[in-house]
C-alpha positions as CSV (number, residue, x, y, z in Angstrom):
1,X,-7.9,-30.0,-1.1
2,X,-8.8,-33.5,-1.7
3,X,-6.6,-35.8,-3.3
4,X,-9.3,-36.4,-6.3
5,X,-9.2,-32.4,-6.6
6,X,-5.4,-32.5,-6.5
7,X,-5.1,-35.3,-9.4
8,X,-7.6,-33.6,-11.5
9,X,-5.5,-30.5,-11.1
10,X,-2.3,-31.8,-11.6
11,X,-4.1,-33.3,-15.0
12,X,-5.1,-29.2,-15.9
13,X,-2.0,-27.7,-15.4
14,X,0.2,-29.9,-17.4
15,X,0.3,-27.2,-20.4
16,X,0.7,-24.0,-18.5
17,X,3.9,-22.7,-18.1
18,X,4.6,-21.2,-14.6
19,X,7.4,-18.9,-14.1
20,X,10.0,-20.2,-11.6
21,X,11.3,-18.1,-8.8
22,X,14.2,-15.6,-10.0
23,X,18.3,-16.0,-8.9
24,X,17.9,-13.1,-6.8
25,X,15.1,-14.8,-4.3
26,X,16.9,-18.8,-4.7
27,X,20.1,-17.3,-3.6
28,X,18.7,-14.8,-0.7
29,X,16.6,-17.9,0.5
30,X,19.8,-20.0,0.4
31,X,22.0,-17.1,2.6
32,X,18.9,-16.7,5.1
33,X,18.8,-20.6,6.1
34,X,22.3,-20.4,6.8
35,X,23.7,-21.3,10.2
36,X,25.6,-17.8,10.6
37,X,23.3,-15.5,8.1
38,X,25.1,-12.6,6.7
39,X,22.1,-9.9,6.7
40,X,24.3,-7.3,5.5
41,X,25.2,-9.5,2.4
42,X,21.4,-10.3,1.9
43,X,20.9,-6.6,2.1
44,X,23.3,-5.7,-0.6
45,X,22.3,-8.6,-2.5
46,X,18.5,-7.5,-2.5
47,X,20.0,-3.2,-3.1
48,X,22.0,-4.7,-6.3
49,X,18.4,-5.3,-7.9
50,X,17.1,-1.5,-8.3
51,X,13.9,-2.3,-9.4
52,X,12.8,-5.1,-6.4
53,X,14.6,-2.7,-4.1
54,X,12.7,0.7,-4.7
55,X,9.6,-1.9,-4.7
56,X,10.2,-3.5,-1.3
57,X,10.8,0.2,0.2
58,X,7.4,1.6,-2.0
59,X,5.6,-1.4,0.0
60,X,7.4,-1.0,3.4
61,X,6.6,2.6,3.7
62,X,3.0,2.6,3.0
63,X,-0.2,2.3,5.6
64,X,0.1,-1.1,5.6
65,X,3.4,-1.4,7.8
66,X,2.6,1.8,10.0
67,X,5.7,2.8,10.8
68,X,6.8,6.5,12.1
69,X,9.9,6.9,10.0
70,X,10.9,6.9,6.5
71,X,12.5,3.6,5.1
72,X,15.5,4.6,2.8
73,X,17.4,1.3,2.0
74,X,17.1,-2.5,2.5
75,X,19.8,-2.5,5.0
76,X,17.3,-0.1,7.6
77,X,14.6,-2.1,6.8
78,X,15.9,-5.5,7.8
79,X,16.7,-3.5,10.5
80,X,13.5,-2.7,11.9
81,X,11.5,-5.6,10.2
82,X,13.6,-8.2,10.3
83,X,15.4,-10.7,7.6
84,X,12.5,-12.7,6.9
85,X,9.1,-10.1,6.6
86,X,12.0,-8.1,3.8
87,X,12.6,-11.7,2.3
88,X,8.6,-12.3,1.9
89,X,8.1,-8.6,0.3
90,X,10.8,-9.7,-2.1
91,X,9.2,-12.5,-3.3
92,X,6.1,-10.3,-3.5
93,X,7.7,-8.0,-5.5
94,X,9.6,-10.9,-7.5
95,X,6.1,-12.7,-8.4
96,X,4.0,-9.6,-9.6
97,X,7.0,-8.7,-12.1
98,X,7.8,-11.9,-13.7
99,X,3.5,-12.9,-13.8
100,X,3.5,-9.3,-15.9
101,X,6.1,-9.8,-18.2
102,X,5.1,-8.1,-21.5
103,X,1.4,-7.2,-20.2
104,X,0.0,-4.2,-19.8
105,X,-1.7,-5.0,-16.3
106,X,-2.1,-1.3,-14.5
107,X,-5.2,-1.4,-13.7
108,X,-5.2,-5.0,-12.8
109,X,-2.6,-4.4,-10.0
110,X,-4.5,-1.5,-9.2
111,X,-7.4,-3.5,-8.5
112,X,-4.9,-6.4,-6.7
113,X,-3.1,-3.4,-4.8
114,X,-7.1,-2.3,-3.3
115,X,-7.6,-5.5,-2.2
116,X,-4.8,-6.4,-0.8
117,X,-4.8,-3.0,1.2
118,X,-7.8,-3.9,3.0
119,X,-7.3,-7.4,3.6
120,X,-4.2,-6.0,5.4
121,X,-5.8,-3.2,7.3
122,X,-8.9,-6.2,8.5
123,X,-6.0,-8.5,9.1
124,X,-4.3,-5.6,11.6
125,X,-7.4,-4.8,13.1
126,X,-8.9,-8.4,13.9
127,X,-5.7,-9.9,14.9
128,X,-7.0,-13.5,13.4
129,X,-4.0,-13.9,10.9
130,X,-0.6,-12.0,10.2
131,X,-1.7,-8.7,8.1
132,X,1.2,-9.5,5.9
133,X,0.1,-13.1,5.1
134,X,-3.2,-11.2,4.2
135,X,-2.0,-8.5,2.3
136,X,0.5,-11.5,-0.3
137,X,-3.4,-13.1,-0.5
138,X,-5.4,-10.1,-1.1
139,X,-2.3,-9.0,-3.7
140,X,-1.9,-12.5,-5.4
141,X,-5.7,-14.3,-5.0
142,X,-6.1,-13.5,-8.9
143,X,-2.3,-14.2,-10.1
144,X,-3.4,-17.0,-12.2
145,X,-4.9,-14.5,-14.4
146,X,-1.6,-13.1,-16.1
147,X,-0.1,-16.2,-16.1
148,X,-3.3,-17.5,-18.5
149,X,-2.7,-14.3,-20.4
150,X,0.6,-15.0,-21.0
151,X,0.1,-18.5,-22.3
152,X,-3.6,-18.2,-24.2
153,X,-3.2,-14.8,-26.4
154,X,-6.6,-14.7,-26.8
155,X,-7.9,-15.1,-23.1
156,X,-8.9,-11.1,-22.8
157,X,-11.0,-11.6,-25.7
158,X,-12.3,-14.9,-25.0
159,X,-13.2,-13.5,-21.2
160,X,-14.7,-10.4,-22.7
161,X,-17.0,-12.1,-25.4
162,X,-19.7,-15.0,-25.0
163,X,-17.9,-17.1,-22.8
164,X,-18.3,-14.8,-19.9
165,X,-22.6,-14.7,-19.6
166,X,-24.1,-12.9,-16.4
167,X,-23.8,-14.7,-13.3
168,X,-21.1,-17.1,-14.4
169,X,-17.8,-16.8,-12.2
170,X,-14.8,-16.3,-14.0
171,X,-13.1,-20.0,-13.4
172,X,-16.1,-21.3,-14.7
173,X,-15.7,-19.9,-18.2
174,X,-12.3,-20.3,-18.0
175,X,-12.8,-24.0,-17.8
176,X,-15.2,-23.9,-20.6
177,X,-12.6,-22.4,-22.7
178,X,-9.3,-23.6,-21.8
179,X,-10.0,-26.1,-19.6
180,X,-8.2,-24.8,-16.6
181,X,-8.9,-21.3,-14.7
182,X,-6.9,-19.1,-13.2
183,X,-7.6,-20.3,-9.5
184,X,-6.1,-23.7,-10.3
185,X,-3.4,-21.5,-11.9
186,X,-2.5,-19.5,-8.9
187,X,-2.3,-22.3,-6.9
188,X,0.1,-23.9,-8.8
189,X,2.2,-20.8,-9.1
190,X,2.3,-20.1,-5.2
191,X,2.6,-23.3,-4.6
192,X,5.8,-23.3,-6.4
193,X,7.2,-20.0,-5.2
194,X,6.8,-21.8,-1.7
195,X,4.3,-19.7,0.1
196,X,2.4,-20.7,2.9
197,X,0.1,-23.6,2.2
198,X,-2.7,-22.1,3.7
199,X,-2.5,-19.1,1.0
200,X,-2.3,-21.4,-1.9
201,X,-5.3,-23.3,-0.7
202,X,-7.4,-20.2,-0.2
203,X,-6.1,-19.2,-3.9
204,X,-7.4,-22.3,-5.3
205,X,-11.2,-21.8,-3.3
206,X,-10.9,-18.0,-3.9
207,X,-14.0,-18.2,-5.8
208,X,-15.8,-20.9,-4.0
209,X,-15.7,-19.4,-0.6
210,X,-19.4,-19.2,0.3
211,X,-20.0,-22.6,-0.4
212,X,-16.7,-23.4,1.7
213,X,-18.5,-21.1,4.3
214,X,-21.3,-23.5,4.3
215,X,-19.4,-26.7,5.1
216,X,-17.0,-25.3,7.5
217,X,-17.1,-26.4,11.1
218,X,-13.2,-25.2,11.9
219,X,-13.5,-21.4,12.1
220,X,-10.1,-21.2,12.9
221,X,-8.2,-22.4,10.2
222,X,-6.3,-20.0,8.5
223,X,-7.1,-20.5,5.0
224,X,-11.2,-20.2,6.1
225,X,-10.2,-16.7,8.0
226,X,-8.6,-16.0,4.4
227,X,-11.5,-16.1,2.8
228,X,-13.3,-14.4,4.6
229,X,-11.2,-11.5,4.7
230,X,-11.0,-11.4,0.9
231,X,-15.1,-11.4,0.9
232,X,-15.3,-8.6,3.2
233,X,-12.7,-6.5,1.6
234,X,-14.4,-6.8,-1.8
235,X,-18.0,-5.7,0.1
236,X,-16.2,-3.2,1.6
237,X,-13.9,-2.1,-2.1
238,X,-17.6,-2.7,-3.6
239,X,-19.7,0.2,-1.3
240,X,-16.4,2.3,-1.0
241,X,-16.5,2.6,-5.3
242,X,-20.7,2.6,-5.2
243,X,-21.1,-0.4,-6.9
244,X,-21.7,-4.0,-5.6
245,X,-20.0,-5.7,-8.7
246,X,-16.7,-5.7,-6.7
247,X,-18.8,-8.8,-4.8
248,X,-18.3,-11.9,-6.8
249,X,-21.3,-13.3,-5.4
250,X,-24.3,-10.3,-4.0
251,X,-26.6,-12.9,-3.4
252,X,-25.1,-14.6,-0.9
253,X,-23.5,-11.2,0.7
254,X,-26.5,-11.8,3.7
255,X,-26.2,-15.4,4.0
256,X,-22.7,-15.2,4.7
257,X,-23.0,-13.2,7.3
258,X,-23.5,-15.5,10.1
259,X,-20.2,-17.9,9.7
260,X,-18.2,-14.4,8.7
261,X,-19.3,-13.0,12.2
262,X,-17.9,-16.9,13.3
263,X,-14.8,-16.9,11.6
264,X,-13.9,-13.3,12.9
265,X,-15.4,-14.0,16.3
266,X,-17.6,-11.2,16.5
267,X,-21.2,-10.3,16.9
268,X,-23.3,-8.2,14.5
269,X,-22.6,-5.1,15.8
270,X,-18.4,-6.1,16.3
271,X,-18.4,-7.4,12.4
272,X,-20.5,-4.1,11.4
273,X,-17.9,-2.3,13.5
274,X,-14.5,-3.7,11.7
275,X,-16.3,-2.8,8.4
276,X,-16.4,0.8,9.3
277,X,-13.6,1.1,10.3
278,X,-11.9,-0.1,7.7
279,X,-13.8,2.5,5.6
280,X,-12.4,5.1,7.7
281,X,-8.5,3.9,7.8
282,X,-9.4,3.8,4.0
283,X,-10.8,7.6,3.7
284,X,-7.7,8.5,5.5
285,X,-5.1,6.9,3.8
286,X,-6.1,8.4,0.7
């Protein structure tokens, strides 16, 4: 981001109201940076929360983690994943509950939960970028969302009515309404839950990733390789449901193609490949 884009930003988000990271994640942060780390009091710290903990276990038990036994409790799963991947599906956890405080938001996280599947499952089979850094994007690339809902009550309404004309991306009638959009939003909110940089700045060009494609001479960087997961997950979440409106942007679907088959180092055929693939891993997970 540029620092003109930052300052402009910074201006936007002066009236939104982010939530801050819970006790629970502040003081398991705080144990894990400690010289002498007591895992098994991070693990009963993170058990004394039912609701993370039956989460974090929900998460570390499906496709995405691939593992040949059955998680029961924190404790096993520090075990076998270590301190920090549990601490990172805590804050996962952590972020979509407090960002859906008093919304109904099923099929939203439905939606989140498709995407951020197969970011993951592209992510594991392309070996660009760490399938869980790609699953958190895929999961939390439209968290500024909520937090809009929380602090406009009328943004469903607004988003369903005039404002939202064919063609138009969401941000863009956001900022004709409110004067901030939910990209700006997310990064904010990631930014302050202290996730990777890289994840926040794909957040905040979520929805401008084929004109970042365009400009790009760095196929390598890992918010770029974010991106393009995320647009090939939605083509692929678009054909898998029959319908190409899970694209943000069709039109450009074939002129992308080229710097996607860059940024994943592939050919046509390779890129075509990973696609079905995924499709597959997708039928079967079902």
């Amino acid at each position: 981001m540029s620092n003109n884009e930052l300052i402009t930003a910074d201006k936007l988000i002066e009236k939104i109201e982010i939530p801050a990271q819970p006790e629970l994640l502040v003081a398991i942060n705080r144990e894990s940076k400690k010289g002498q780390c007591d895992f098994d009091l991070v693990a009963d710290m993170i058990s004394s929360d039912i609701s993370i903990a039956s989460e974090v276990l929900k998460t570390v038990n499906s496709p995405l983690f691939g593992l040949n036994q059955t998680i029961t409790s924190i404790q096993q799963a520090v075990g076998l994943l270590g301190l920090l991947r549990v601490i990172a599906l805590v804050r996962d956890v952590s972020l979509r509950q407090l960002v859906s405080d008093g919304l109904d938001l099923s099929k939203f996280w439905m939606a989140a939960s498709k995407d951020a599947q197969i970011c993951g499952l592209i992510a594991t089979q392309s070996k660009i970028i760490d399938p869980e850094e790609a699953y958190t994007f895929g999961l939390f690339h439209n968290a500024g969302i909520p937090i809009l809902m929380q602090n406009y009550p009328d943004y469903e309404e607004q988003m369903q009515g005039d404002s939202m004309l064919p063609g138009i991306e969401a941000t863009k009638a956001e900022d004709r309404v409110y004067k901030v959009n939910h990209a700006i939003v997310g990064y904010y909110l990631c930014d302050k839950w202290f996730l990777p940089e890289h994840i926040c700045k794909a957040l905040f060009y979520h929805h401008r990733s084929h004109l970042v494609f365009k400009k790009i001479k760095k196929y390598d960087d890992p918010f770029v390789i974010l991106l393009a997961l995320l647009v090939t997950a939605q083509h692929i979440a678009g054909e898998k449901e029959g319908a190409a409106n899970e694209e943000e942007y069709p039109q450009h679907w074939k002129a992308m193609q080229p710097k996607l088959r860059k940024i994943f180092r592939l050919d046509e055929d390779g890129y075509n490949d990973l696609i079905n693939n995924t499709k597959e891993q997708l039928l079967q997970s079902v």
